[in-house]
N, C-alpha and C positions, 0 to 999 in steps of 0.2 A: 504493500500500500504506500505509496506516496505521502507523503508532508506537505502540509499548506503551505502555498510561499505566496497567497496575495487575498488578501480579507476583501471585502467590498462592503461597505456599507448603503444603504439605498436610502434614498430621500431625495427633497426638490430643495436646493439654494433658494436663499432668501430669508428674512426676519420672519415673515409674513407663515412662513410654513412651518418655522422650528418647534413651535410646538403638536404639529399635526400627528394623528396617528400613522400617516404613511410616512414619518421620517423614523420610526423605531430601528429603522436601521444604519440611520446617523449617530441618532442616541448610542446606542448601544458600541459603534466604533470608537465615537466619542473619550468613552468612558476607559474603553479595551486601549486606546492608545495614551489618556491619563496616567492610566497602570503602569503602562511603560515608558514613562518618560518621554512619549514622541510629542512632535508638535508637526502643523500638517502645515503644507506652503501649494501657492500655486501653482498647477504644473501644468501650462498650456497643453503642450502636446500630447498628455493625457487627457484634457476636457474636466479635470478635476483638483480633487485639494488631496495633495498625498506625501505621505509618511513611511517613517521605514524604522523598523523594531528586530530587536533581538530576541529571542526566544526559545530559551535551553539550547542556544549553539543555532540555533535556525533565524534566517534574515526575513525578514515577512515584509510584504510589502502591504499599507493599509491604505485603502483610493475609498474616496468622497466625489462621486461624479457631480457635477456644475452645471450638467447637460439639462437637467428636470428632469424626472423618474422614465416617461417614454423612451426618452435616448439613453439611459445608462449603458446601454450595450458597445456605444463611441467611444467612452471611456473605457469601459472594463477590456474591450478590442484591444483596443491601441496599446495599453499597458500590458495585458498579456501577451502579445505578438513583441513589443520592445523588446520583453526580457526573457520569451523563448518560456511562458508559463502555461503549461498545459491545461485545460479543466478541470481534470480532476487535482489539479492545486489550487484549484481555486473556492474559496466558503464567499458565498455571499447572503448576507444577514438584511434580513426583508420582513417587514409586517405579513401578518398572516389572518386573512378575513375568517381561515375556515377553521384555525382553532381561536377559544377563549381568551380573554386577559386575563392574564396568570400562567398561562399553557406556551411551552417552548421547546420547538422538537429540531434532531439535525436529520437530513436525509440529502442521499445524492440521486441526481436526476427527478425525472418526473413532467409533470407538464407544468403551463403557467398559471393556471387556474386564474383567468381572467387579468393576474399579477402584470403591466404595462412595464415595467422596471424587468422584471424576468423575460417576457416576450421579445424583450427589444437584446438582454442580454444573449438568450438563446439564438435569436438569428445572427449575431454577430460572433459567436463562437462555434454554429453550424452544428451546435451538437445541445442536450440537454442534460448530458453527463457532466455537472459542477453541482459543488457541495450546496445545500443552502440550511442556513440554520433561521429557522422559521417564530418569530416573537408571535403570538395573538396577541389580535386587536379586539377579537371579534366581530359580528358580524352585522347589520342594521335590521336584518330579515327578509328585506327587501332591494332587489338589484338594482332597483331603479334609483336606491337610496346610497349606494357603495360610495360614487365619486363623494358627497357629501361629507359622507361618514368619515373616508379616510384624509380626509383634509379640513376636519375637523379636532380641537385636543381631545384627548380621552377625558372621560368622565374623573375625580376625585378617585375612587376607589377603583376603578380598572388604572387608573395609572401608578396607581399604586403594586397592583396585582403584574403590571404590565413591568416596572421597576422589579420587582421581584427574580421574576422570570426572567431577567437580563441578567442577573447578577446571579443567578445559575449558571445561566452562560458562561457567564466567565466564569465560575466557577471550572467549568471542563475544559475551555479553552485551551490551553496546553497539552490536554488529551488529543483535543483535533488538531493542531498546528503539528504535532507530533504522525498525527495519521494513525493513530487508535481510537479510530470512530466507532467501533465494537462500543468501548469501553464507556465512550462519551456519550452516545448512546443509552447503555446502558441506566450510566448514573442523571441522565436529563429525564430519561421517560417512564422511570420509578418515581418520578418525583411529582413532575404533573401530572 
């Protein structure tokens, strides 16, 4: 199994979005590159804000795409193809409509399930074999209500629940950067 060497965080630039629930997965990079001492800079030619961490002997690279959530695939492209990163090294961390706040699972491949940030990521890496580690947002109930929802903040106690579940996250992180997704696995989905 491979080692992660490039995280991605998903959300849309801008004040106006930072607290939405489709940026939990700025949040949560945010947070994962606090831990380690990085700080993020402009990197045109990646379309993004990005960062570079150490981690038990492993270089990770952490990218914040600029592009808004539809085109994250510009960014996550370009940076994967620079540095010769496969998919399956790649985790990218995404809200997730179809589980709960509080709930946080990893899984590799799959479809986009509606996800515009995943859709744009998939066609641009040609394949849907990359990690993704999945925050709940939950769900509105209705479709017609989704764009709303996720570009709305969470409620008081789902962001709480939603905080939670991140810091599981990291809790295994080092499990996945490692490439013992069994493991991380494991310890994320006995929990939620």
């Amino acid at each position: 199994m491979s080692a992660i060497r490039l995280i991605v965080g998903l959300g849309n630039p801008g004040r106006e979005y930072a607290t939405t629930r489709h940026n939990a997965g700025f949040w949560w990079l945010e947070a994962f590159a606090q831990q380690h001492n990085a700080t993020f800079k402009t990197d045109s030619k990646f379309h993004g804000l990005v960062a570079k961490v150490s981690v038990q002997g492993n270089e990770i690279w952490l990218l914040k795409p600029q592009t808004f959530m539809n085109v994250s695939g510009r960014a996550v492209g370009a940076l994967a193809q620079f540095y010769k990163i496969l998919p399956a090294e790649i985790l990218v961390v995404h809200d997730e409509l179809d589980l709960p706040p509080g709930s946080i699972k990893l899984k590799l491949g799959g479809g986009h399930g509606g996800h515009n940030g995943l859709k744009d990521i998939i066609a641009h890496l040609a394949t849907k074999d990359f990690w993704r580690l999945r925050i709940g947002v939950g769900h509105p109930g209705d479709r017609a209500e989704v764009v709303n929802f996720v570009l709305n903040a969470p409620r008081k106690e789902e962001q709480f629940l939603i905080d939670d579940a991140m810091q599981r996250g990291h809790q295994v992180s080092s499990l996945i950067i490692e490439g013992k997704f069994e493991a991380a696995m494991l310890k994320l989905h006995s929990a939620s």
